[in-house]
C-alpha atoms as an extended CHARMM CRD file, in Angstrom:
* protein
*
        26  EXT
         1         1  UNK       CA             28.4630000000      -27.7250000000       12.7060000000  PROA      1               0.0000000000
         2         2  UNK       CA             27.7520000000      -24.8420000000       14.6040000000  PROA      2               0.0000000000
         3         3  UNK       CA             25.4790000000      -25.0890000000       18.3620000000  PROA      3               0.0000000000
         4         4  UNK       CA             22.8960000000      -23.1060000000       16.4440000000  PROA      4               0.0000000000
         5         5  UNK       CA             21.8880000000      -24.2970000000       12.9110000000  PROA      5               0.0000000000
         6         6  UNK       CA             19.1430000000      -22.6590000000       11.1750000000  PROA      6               0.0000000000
         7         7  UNK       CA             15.8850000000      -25.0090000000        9.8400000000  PROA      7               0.0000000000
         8         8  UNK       CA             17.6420000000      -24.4370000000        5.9770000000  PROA      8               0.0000000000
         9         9  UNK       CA             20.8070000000      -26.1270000000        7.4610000000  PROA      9               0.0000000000
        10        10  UNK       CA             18.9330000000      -28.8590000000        8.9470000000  PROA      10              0.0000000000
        11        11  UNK       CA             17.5520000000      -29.4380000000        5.4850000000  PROA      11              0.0000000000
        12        12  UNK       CA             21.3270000000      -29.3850000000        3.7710000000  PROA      12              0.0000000000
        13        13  UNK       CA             22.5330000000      -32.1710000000        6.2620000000  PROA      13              0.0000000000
        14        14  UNK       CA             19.8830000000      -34.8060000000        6.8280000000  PROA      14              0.0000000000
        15        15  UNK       CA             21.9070000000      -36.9240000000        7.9500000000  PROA      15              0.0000000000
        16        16  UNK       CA             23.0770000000      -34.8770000000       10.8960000000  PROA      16              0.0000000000
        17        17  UNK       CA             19.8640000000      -36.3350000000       12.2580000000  PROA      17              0.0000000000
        18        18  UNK       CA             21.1380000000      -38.5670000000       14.8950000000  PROA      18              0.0000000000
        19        19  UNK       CA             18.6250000000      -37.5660000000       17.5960000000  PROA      19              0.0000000000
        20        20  UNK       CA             15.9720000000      -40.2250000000       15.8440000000  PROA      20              0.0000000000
        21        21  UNK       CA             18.3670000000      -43.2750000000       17.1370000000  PROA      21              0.0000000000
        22        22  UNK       CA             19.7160000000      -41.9610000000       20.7410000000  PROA      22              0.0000000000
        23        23  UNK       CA             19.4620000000      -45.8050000000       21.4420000000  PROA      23              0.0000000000
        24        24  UNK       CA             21.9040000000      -46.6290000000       19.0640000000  PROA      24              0.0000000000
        25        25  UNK       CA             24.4160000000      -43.8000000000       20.4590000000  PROA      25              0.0000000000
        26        26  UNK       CA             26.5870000000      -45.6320000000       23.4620000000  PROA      26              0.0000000000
């Protein structure tokens, strides 16, 4: 994925959403 991803992207890869759990990340 790209630095820049428009909102339609964000949209196409839901998952890619790992800012909601930055806990989780080590």
């Amino acid at each position: 994925l790209p630095e820049y991803v428009p909102e339609s992207d964000f949209e196409a890869h839901p998952e890619d959403d790992d800012d909601e759990d930055p806990e989780e990340d080590p």
